[in-house]
N, C-alpha and C positions, 0 to 999 in steps of 0.2 A: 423618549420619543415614542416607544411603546405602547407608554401607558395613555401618551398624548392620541392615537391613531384609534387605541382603546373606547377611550370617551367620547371620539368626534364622532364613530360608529352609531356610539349610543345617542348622541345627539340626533345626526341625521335619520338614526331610527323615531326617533320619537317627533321631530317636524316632519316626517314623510308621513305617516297617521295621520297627523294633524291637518297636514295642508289636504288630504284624502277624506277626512271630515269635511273640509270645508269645501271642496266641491262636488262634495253627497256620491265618492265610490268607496267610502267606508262608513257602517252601524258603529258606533261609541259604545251600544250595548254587545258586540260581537266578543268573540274569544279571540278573533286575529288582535283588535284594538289592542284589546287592555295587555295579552301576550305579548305585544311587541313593546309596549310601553315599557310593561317590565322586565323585559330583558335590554331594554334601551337605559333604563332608570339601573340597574345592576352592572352596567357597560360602565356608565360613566360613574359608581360609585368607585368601580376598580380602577379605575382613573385616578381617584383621589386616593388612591392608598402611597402614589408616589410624590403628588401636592396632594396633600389635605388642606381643605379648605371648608371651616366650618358650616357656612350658611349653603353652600353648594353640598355639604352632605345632609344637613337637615333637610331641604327640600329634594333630594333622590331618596332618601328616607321616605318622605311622606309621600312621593310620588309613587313608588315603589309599593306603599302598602295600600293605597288607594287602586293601585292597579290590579294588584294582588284580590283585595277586596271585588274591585268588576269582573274580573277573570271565573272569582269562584261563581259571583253570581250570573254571567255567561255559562258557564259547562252546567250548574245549577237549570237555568232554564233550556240548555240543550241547542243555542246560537253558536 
């Protein structure tokens, strides 16, 4: 149950961004963005350490390191 309240965190972190995108009060190139991403994309991987579920850890995998990647290039530009 823990681990389930774990991942839905990380979920709802990562559609709150999202749907913040899509009515233009949040930059995709920001450091909030891609930071919340990734700690929403690390939320729901610890999720899966109690179900593992393959194709949902490749994609918090890739989501993770893509966000990782926007984050450095955020703090990089100074956003």
């Amino acid at each position: 149950m823990l681990f389930d309240i774990i991942g839905l965190i990380g979920v709802l972190m990562i559609l709150v961004v999202y749907a913040a995108v899509q009515i233009d009060k949040m930059d995709v190139k920001s450091v909030r963005y891609s930071a919340v991403n990734a700690v929403g994309a690390v939320l729901i991987l610890v999720s899966l350490l109690m179900t593992f579920n393959l194709a949902s850890f490749v994609i918090e995998i890739a989501w993770l390191a893509i966000s990782l990647f926007g984050l450095f290039n955020a703090l990089r530009r100074g956003k």
